[in-house]
C-alpha positions as CSV (number, residue, x, y, z in Angstrom):
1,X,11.2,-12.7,10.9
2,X,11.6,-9.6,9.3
3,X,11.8,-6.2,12.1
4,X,13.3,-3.2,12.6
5,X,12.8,0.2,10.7
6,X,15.7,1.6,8.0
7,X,15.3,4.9,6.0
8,X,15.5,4.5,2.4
9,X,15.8,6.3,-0.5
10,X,14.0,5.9,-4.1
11,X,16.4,6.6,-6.9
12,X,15.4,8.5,-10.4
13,X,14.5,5.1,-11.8
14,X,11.9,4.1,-9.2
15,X,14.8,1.6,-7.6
16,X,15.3,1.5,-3.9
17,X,18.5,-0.4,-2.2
18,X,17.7,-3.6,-0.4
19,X,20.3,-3.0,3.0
20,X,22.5,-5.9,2.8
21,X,20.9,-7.2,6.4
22,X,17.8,-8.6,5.1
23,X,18.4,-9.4,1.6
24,X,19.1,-13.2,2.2
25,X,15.6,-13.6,4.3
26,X,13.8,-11.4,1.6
27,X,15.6,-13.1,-1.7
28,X,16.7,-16.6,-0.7
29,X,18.6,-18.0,-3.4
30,X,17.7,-15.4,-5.6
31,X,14.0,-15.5,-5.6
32,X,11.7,-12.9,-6.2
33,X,10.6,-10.7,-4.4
34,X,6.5,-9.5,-4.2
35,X,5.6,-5.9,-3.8
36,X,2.0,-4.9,-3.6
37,X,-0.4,-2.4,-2.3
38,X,-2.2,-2.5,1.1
39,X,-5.7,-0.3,2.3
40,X,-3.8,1.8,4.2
41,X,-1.8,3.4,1.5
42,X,1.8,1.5,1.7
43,X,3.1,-1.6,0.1
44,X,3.6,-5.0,1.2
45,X,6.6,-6.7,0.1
46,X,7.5,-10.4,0.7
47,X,9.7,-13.3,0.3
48,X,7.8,-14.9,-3.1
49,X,7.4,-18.1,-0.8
50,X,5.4,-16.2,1.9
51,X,3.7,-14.5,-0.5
52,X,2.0,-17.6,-2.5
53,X,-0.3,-19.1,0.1
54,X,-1.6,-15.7,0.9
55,X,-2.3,-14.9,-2.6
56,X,-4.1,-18.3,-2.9
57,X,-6.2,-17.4,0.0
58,X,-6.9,-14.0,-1.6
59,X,-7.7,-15.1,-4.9
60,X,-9.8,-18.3,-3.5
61,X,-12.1,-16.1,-1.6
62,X,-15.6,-15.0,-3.5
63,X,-16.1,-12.4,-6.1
64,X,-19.6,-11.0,-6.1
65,X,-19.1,-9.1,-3.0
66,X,-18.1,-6.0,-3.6
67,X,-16.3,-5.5,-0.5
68,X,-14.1,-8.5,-1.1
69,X,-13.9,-8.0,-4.7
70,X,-12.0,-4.9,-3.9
71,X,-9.7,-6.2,-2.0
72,X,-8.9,-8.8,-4.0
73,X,-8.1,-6.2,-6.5
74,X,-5.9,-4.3,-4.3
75,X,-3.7,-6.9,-2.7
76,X,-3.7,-9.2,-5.7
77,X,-4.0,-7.0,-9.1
78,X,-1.0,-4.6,-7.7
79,X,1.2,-7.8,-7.0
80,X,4.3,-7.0,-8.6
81,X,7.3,-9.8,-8.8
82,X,10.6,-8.1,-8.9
83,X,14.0,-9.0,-8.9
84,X,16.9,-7.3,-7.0
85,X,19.8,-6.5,-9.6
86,X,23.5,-7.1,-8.9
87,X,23.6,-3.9,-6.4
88,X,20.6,-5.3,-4.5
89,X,17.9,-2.6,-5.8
90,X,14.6,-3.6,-6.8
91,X,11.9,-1.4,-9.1
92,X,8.8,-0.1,-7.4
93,X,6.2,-0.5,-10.1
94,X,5.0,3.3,-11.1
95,X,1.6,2.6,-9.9
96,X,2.5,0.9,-6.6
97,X,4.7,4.2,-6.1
98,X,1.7,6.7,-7.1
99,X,-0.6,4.1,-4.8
100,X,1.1,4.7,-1.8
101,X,2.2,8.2,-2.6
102,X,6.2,7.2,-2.2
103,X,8.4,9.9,-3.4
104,X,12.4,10.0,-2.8
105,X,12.5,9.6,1.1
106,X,10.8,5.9,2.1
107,X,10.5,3.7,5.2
108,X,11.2,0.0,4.9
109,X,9.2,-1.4,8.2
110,X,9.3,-4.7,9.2
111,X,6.2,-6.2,10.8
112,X,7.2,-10.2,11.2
113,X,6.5,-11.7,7.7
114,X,7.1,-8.9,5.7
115,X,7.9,-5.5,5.1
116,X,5.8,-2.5,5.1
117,X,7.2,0.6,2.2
118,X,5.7,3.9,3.6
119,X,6.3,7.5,2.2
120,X,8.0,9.4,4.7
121,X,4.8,11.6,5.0
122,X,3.0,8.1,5.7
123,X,5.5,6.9,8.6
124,X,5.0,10.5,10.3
125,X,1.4,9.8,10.4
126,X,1.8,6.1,11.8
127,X,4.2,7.3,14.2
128,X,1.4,10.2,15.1
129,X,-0.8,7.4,15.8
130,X,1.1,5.2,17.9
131,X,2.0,8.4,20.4
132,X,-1.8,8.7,20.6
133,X,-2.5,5.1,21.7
134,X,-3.4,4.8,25.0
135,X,-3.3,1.7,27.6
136,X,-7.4,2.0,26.7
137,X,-6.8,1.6,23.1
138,X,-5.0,-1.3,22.6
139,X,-6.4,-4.1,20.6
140,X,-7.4,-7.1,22.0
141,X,-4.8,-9.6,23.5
142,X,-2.5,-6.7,23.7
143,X,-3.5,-5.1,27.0
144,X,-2.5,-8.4,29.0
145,X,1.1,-8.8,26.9
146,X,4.1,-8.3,29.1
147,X,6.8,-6.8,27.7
């Protein structure tokens, strides 16, 4: 189960620093890791384990629509396997970087079986938008979830 929200920083070579907490759930046993681009404009990045089923799914569903098609181009054709070096830093692929706009300030979100990677101008704009929810604009199954 991967929460919480840590500021992170993108080194000169593209490398950001896997915090020492959730390197083990993320790389078990040295595994790699799977970064890759999501609609809204930040990356995905998963244990490779979580990651495979979902690709399957992805790649299993049909190609002729154009709507799918696209999709499966995004999540699946910006899939990236990296491996963390001996200082626990992985490389963020150039184009998943210019994808979701990342620059030297990043956001390492966790959202249950992954991580979310958002620029920092990214994260201002989710945070925007989860000040403007309202108890009216809660998705489904939310509004009856006691906290």
């Amino acid at each position: 189960m991967f929460q919480g929200t840590v500021a992170l920083s993108l080194d000169a070579k593209g490398r950001i620093a896997i915090p020492a907490r959730h390197r083990d759930a993320l790389v078990p046993d040295g595994a790699p890791l799977v970064i890759t681009a999501h609609p809204h404009r930040c990356l995905l990045v998963y244990p490779q384990a979580v990651w495979a089923p979902i690709r399957e799914k992805v790649a299993a569903m049909p190609g002729l629509d154009p709507a799918t098609a696209t999709v499966k181009r995004l999540l699946v054709g910006y899939a990236q396997e990296e491996e963390l070096d001996a200082a626990g830093r992985v490389l963020v692929a150039p184009s998943l970087r210019q994808w979701a706009a990342l620059e030297k300030q990043l956001w390492l979100v966790g959202v249950g079986s992954h991580y979310e990677l958002w620029s920092d101008a990214g994260w201002q704009q989710q945070q925007a938008a989860m000040l403007a929810l309202d108890s009216g604009a809660l998705p489904a199954g939310f509004e009856s979830l006691a906290l």
